[in-house]
C-alpha positions in Angstrom: 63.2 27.6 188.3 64.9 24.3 187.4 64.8 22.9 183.8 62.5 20.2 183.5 63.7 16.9 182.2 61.8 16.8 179.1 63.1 20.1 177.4 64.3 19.3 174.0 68.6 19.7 174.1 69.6 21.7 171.1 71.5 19.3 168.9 75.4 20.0 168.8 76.7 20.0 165.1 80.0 21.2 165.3 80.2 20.8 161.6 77.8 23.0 160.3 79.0 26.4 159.8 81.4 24.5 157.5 78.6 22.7 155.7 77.1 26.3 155.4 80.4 27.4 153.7 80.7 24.6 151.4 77.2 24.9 150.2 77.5 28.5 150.0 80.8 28.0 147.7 78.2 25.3 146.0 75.6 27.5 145.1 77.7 30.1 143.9 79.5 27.9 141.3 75.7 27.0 140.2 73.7 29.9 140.5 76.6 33.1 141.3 76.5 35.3 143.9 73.2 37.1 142.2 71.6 33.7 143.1 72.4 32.8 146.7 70.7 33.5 149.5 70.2 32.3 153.0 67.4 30.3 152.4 69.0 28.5 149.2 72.3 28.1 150.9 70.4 26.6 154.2 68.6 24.1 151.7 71.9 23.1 149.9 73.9 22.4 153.5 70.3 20.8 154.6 70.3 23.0 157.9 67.5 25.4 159.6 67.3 28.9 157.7 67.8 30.4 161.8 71.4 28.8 161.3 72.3 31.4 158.7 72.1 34.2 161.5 73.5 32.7 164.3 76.7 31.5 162.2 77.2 34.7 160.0 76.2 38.1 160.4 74.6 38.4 157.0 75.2 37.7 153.6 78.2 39.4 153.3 80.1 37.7 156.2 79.0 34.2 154.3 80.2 35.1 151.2 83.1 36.5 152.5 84.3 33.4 154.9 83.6 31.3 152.0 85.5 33.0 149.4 88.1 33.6 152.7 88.2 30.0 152.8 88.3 29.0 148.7 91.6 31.2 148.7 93.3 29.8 151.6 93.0 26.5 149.6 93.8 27.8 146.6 97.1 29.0 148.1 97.8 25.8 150.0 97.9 24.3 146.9 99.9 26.4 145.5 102.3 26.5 147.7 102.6 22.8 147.7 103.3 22.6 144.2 105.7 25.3 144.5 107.6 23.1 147.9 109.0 20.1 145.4 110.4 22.8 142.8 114.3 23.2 143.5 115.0 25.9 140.8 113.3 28.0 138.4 112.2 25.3 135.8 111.0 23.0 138.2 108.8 26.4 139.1 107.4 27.0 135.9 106.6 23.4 135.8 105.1 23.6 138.9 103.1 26.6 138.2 101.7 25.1 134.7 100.6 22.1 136.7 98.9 24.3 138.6 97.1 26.2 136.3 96.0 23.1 135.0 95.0 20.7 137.4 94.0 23.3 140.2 92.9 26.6 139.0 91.4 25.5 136.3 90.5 21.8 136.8 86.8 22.2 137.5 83.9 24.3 135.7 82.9 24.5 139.7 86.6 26.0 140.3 86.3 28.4 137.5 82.6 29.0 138.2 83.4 30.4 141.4 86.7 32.4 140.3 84.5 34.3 137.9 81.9 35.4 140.1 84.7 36.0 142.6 86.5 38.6 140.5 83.0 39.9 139.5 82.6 40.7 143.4 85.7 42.1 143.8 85.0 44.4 141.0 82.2 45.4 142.3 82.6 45.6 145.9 85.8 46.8 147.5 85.1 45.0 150.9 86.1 41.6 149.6 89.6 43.1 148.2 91.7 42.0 151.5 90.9 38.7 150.0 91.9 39.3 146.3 95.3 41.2 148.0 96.0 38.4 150.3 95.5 36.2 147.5 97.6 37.6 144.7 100.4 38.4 146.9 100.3 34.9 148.5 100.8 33.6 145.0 103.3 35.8 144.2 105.3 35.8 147.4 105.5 31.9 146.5 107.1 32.4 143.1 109.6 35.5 144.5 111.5 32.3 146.1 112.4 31.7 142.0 112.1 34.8 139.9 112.2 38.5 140.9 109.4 41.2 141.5 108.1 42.4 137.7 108.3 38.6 137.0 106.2 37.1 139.3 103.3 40.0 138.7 103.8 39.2 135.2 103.2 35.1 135.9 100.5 36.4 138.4 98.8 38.5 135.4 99.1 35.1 133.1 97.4 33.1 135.6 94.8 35.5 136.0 94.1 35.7 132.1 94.3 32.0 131.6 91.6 31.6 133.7 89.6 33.8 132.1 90.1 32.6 128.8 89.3 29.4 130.2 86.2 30.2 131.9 85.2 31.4 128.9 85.9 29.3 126.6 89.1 30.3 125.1 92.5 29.0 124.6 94.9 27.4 125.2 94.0 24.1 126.4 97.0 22.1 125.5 99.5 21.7 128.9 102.6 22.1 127.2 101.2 25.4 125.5 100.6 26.4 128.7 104.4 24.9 130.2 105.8 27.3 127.3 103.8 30.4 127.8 105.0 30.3 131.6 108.5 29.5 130.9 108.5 32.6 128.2 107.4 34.8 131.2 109.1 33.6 133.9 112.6 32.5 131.7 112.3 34.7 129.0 112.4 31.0 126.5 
């Protein structure tokens, strides 16, 4: 039987699994993982709920790609701070700038690093992203300091953000410039 004429052509959007991703990573900065669900995150990327099921296989996979995908950034960034740094000061300056202005430069950033670790806590599937992620960051400082120092710097990281998140200190860049160089230099 041949296809008539007049049947509707499915529309081709070959951006929307990403729109689905970046709304997903939307509506978890603004209502945590607790609050998202297929038919919020289909609202938010302004898509038919049946494109929830045909891009992911569940929940889980979405949240998963799009925390896949918040660390991958998170690392390129890194890793492009750490490029311009010749030696081991330029690295701690590189890694308090990063602290600053891209861990912890948005509440949506944070937002999505706290419910992030609270998932990983919680569920050990998403830990191949947490691994991949730590020793990504960590990998990219062993080009300046050595092993215990670079988990140490890892473990600052971590904590600042958390203190950040929740509304400790310190705020100040140079604090932070110092605290890393005390790790990482031992100054």
């Amino acid at each position: 039987m041949e296809k008539s004429s007049t049947t509707p052509r499915r529309r081709n959007d070959p951006e929307r699994k990403q729109r689905i991703i970046e709304a997903c990573l939307t509506v978890i900065a603004e209502r945590g993982v607790a609050g998202t669900s297929h038919r919020v995150v289909a609202a938010q990327a302004h898509v038919p709920l049946g494109s929830m099921t045909y891009h992911f296989d569940g929940m889980h996979d979405l949240l998963h790609q799009a925390f896949d995908q918040f660390a991958d950034r998170s690392i390129a960034a890194f890793r492009v701070r750490m490029d311009a740094a010749t030696n081991a000061d330029e690295a701690c300056e590189a890694i308090a700038a990063s602290i600053e202005h891209d861990v912890l430069a948005t509440q949506r950033d944070m937002n999505i690093n706290l419910e992030f670790y609270a998932l990983v806590a919680h569920d050990e599937s998403f830990r191949d992203i947490s691994s991949r992620w730590m020793g990504a960051w960590q990998e990219t400082m062993g080009r300046f300091f050595d092993r215990e120092t670079t988990v140490m710097l890892d473990a600052m990281i971590e904590g600042l953000t958390l203190h950040r998140a929740l509304g400790g200190e310190p705020r100040d860049s140079e604090a932070v410039l110092r605290g890393v160089r005390r790790v990482a230099l031992g100054g």
